[in-house]
C-alpha positions in Angstrom: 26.3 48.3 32.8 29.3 50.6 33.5 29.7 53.9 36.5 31.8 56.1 33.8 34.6 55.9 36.7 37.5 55.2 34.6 39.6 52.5 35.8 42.8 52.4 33.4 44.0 54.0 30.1 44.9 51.4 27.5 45.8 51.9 23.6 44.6 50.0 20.4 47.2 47.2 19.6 45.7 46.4 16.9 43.1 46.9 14.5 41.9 44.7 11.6 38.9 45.7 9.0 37.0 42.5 9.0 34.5 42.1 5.9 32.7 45.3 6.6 33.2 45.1 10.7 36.4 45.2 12.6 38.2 43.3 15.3 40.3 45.3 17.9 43.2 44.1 20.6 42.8 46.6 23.2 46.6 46.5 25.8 46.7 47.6 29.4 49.2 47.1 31.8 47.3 49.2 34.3 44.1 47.1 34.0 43.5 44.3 36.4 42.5 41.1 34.2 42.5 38.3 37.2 39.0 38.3 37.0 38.2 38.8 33.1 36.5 36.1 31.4 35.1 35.4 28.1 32.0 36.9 26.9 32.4 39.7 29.8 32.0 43.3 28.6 34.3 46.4 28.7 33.7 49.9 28.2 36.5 51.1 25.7 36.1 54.9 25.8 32.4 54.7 25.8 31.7 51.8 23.7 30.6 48.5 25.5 32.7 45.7 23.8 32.6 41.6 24.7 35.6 39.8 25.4 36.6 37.3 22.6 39.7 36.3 24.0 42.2 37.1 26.5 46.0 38.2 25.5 47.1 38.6 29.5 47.6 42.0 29.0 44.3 43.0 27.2 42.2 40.8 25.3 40.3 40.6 21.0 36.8 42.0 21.1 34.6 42.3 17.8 33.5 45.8 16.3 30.4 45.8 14.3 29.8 48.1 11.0 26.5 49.7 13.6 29.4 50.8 15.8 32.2 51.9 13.1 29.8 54.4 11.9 28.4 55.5 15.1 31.2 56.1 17.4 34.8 57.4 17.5 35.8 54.5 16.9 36.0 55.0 12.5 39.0 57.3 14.0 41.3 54.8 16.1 44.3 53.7 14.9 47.5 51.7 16.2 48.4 53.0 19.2 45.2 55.3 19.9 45.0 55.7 23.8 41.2 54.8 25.2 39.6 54.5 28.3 38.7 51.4 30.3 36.0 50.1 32.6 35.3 46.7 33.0 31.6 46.2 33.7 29.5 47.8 36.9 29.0 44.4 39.7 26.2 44.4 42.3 29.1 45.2 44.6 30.8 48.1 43.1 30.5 51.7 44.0 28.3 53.4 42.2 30.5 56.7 41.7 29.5 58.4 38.2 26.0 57.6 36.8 24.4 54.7 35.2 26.0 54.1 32.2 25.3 51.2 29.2 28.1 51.7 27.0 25.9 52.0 24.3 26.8 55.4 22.4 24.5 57.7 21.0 26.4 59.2 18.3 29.2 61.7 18.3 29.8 65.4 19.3 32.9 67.4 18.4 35.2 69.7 20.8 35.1 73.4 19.8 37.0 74.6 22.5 39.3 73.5 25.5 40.4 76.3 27.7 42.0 76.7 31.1 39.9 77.1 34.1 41.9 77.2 37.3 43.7 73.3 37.7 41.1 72.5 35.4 40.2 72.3 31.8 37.1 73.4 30.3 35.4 72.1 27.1 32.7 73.2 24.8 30.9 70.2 22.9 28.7 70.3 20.1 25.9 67.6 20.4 23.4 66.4 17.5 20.5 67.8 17.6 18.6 65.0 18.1 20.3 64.5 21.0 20.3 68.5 22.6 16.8 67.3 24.5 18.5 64.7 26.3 21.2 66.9 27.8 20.1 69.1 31.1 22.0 71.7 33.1 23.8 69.5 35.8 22.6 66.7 34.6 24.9 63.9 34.0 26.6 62.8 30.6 28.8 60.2 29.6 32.1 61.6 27.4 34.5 58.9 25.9 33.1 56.9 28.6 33.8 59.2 31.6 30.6 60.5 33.6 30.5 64.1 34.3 28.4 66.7 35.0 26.9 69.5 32.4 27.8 73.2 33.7 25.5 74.7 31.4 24.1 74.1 27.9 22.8 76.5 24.8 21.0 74.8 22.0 23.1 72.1 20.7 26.5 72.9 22.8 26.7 71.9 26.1 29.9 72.7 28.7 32.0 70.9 31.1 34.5 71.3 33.5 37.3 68.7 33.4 39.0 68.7 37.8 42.5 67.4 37.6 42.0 63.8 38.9 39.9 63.3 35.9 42.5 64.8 33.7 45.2 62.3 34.9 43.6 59.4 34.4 41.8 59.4 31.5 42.3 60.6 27.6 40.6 63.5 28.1 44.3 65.0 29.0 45.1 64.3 25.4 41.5 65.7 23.8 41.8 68.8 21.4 39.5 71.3 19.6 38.0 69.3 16.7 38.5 66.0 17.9 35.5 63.8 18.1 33.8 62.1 21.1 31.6 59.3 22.2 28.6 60.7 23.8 26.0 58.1 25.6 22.8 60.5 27.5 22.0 59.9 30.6 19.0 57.1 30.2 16.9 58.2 32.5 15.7 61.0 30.0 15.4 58.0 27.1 12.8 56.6 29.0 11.3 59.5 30.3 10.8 60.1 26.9 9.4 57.1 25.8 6.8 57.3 29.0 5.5 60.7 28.1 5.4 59.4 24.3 3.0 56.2 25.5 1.7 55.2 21.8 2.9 57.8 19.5 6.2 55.9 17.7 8.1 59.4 17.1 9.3 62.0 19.8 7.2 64.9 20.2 8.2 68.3 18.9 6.3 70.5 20.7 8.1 70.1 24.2 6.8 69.2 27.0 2.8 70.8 28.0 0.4 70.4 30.1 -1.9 68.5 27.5 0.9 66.1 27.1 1.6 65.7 30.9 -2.3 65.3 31.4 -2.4 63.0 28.3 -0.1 60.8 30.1 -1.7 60.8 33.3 0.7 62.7 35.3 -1.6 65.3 35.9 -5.2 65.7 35.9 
């Protein structure tokens, strides 16, 4: 489990198709490693990766075909900047919002402006993922938590302050570009609560038949 609190940029030192998956060397100098160990997990730019081995300055972790497809990651080169997190303790501050680094699927920029110090974007979601997104509700973007301002169908908006900017890749982000998006979970399960037996989402929205149906109301 990861906070979307960003602790450190690192880049993509390497990147090597392997049979049909991929294994990456991820290289910070501004990520604390003391306490990394084999088999622990790391959130790079969204995507929850295990540690295969250590370098000192980063460390191998193994990318499977599921994720190539699913993520930004079919993008990354060589020297590709990412965001880091190493995983969420019992001890740690809970500053963003629960995140699992498993990514939903992508959404694309179309359009970065100027708003004040800060930057605002405009993202185009799936729409199989437009339920899950809520007016200031939270949403995790190339692993960073942040808030939705407002959302219109399948595009949803966010406000970008300047401490964000500095210390993550969203500095570097353009229209076009592709993103990892991961929904907040809560709405996931909520889902599958108000689905009880059915094995497909509903289509109709949510009614009072359905609510009453699932025992919420009676």
């Amino acid at each position: 489990m990861f906070t979307g609190i960003i602790q450190a940029i690192g880049e993509i030192a390497s990147l090597e198709p392997k049979g049909g998956d991929a294994q990456v060397q991820i290289r910070s100098l501004h990520l604390d490693w003391h306490d990394v160990a084999l088999g622990d997990s790391i959130a790079v730019s969204g995507v929850c990766l295990t540690v295969v081995d250590l370098t000192g300055s980063g460390f191998w972790a193994d990318v499977s075909q599921e994720t190539l497809s699913r993520t930004a990651f079919r993008h990354f080169r060589r020297g590709t900047r990412v965001n880091l997190e190493k995983a969420l303790t019992l001890n740690s501050r809970l500053g963003g919002h629960l995140v699992s680094g498993h990514v939903d699927d992508v959404g694309k920029i179309l359009k970065r402006s100027n708003k004040g110090r800060s930057i605002q974007l405009s993202i185009a979601a799936q729409s199989s993922l437009a339920r899950y997104i809520a007016e200031k509700g939270s949403i995790c973007v190339d692993g960073v938590s942040l808030t939705v301002n407002r959302i219109e169908g399948t595009i949803f908006e966010l406000n970008i302050v300047p401490h964000t900017l500095a210390g993550t890749t969203l500095q570097e982000h353009a229209m076009g570009q592709e993103v990892n998006l991961e929904v907040d979970m809560v709405a996931r399960y909520l889902e599958r609560l108000l689905l009880g037996g059915r094995a497909t989402p509903f289509s109709g929205g949510v009614t009072k038949e359905l609510l009453a149906e699932a025992g919420f109301i009676r």
